[in-house]
VEXGU-49308 format. One line per 3 residues: number of its first residue (from 1); their letters; for each residue y negated, z, x negated of C-alpha. Coordinates in pm, whole numbers, plus 50000, padded with zeros to 5 digits. Example, Ala and Ser with C-alpha at 12.3 -4.5 7.8 and 13.67 -1.06 7.14 Angstrom:
<rs>
1 = AS = 50450,50780,48770  50106,50714,48633
</rs>
This chain:
<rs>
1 = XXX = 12854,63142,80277  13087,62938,79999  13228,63134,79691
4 = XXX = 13417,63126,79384  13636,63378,79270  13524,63349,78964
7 = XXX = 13117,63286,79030  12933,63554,78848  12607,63534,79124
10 = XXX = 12839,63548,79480  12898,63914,79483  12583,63986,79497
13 = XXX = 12483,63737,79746  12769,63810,79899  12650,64218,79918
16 = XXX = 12301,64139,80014  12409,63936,80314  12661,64205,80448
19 = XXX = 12358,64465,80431  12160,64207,80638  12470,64177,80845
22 = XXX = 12481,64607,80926  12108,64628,80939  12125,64292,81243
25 = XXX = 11919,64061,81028  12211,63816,81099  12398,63821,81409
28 = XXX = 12689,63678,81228  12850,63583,80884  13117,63345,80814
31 = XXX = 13196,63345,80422  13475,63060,80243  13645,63130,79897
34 = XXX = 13622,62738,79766  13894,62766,79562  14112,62824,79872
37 = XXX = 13978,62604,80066  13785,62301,79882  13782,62100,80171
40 = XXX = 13508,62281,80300  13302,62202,79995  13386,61850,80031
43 = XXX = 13239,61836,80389  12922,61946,80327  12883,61777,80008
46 = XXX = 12846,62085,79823  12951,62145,79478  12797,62481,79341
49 = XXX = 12833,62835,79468  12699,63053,79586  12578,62841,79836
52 = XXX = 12440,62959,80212  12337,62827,80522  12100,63014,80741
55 = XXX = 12004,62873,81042  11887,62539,80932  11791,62634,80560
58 = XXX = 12080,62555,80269  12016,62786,79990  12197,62701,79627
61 = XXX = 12250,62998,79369  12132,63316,79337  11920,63458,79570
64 = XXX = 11794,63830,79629  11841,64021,79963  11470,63947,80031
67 = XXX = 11454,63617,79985  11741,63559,80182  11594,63807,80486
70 = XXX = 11262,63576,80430  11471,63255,80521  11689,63469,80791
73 = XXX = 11349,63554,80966  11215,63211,80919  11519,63015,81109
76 = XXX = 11420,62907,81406  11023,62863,81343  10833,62571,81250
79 = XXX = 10615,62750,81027  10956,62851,80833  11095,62453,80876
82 = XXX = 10764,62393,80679  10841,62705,80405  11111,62447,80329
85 = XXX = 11032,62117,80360  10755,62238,80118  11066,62370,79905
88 = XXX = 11297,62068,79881  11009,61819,79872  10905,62050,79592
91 = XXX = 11234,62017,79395  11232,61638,79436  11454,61689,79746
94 = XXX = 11300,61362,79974  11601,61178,80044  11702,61546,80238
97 = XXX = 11402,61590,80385  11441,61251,80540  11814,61281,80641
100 = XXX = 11693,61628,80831  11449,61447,80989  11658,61164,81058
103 = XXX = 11859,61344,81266  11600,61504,81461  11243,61347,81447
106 = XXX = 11082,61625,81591  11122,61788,81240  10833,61554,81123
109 = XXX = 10607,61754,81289  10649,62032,81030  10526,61829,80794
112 = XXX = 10158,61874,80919  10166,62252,80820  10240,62097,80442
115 = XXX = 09929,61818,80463  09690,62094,80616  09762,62316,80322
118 = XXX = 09566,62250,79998  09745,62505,79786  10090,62356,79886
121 = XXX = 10263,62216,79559  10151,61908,79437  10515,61786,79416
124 = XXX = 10527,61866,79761  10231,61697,79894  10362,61364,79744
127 = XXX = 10701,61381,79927  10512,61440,80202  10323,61101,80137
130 = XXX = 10633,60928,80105  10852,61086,80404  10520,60962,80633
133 = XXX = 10519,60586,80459  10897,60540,80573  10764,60642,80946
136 = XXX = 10508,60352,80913  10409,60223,81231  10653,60423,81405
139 = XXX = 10632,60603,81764  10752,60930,81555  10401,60902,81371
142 = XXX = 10228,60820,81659  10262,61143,81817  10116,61305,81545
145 = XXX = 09751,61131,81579  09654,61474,81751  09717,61692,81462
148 = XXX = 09663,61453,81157  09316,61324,81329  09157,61692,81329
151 = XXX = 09249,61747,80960  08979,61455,80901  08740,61743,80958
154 = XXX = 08935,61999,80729  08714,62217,80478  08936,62080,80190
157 = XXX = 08893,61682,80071  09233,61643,79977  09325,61749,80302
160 = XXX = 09069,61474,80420  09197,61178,80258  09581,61262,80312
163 = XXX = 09528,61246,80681  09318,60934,80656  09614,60809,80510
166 = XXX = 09875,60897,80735  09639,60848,81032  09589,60445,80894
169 = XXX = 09985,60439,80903  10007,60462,81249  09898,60089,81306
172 = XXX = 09710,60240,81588  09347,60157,81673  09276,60478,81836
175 = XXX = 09280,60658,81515  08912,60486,81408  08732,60777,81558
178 = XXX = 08908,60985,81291  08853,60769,81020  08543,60609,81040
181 = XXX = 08309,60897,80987  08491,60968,80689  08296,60687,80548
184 = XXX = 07978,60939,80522  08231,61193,80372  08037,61393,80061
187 = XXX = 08361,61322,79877  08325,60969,79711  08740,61001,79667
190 = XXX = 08766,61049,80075  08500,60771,80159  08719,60515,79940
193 = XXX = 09073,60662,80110  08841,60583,80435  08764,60211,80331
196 = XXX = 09141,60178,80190  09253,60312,80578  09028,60082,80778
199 = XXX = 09139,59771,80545  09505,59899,80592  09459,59903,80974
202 = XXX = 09254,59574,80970  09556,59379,80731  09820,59557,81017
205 = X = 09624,59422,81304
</rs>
């Protein structure tokens, strides 16, 4: 955790991590007044306190003792890498999302839990759209065929067209069983995503 002595939110944060510390929520708790030591600010690019890093989730300001036991039990899980991807892409946060990922691909894969979820923020779904363009014909997207091609059958026609999308991104001919009985979809918005897709793959051929 970073503080100020003079930040009005970090002793509370401050409290509710130390009763997650006693109660072995978190194994451990490092904690860094900034105005001692600014240099730690500097290296993570952070410039507002409180600020905490659980696992691989940054929070900013204040946060309650549950929320931060929600993130605390999250770490380590995909479904909680998901939680906040869904978060940041939320906030506007893509260029983060994509400098996570960046630095370990495998993190795209938590992105499917986001497409597959209709009530996921619309914000959210968009960033999601445009972490998957930058992949574009990548190897990264390509191993996500699997997952995106069953969401063609997904109760939900957003869901439907999204992965038609993303599945036409791949460059990869194997992904017309997916999307070509989308073309009979009841959804006239998922049949045209399905004709955009097939002309997509057909112009990357």
């Amino acid at each position: 955790m970073l503080l100020g002595t003079h930040c009005p939110h970090c002793p509370s944060v401050l409290a509710s991590l130390s009763e997650l510390l006693k109660q072995g929520v978190i194994a451990r708790m490092e904690v860094v007044n900034l105005e001692q030591m600014p240099e730690y600010g500097r290296e993570l690019g952070v410039r507002s306190v409180p600020w905490v890093k659980i696992g691989p989730f940054e929070l900013s300001g204040l946060h309650s003792k549950a929320e931060l036991q929600t993130w605390a039990e999250r770490a380590g899980s995909e479904q909680g890498m998901t939680a906040y991807f869904e978060q940041l892409l939320g906030d506007g946060e893509v260029k983060r999302v994509l400098e996570m990922i960046a630095s370990d691909h495998r993190l795209l894969h938590a992105l499917i839990g986001l497409v597959s979820d209709p009530d996921a923020k619309i914000n959210a779904r968009l960033g999601a759209g445009v972490v998957f363009e930058e992949y574009e014909g990548t190897r990264e997207l390509l191993a996500l065929i699997p997952e995106l091609g069953a969401l063609t059958t997904h109760e939900d026609a957003r869901v439907r067209s999204d992965a038609c999308h993303y599945l036409s991104l791949t460059h990869d001919e194997s992904v017309l069983e997916y999307i070509e009985p989308l073309l009979d979809d009841v959804h006239d918005e998922v049949r045209e995503v399905a004709e955009e897709s097939l002309a997509a793959l057909k112009d990357a051929g």
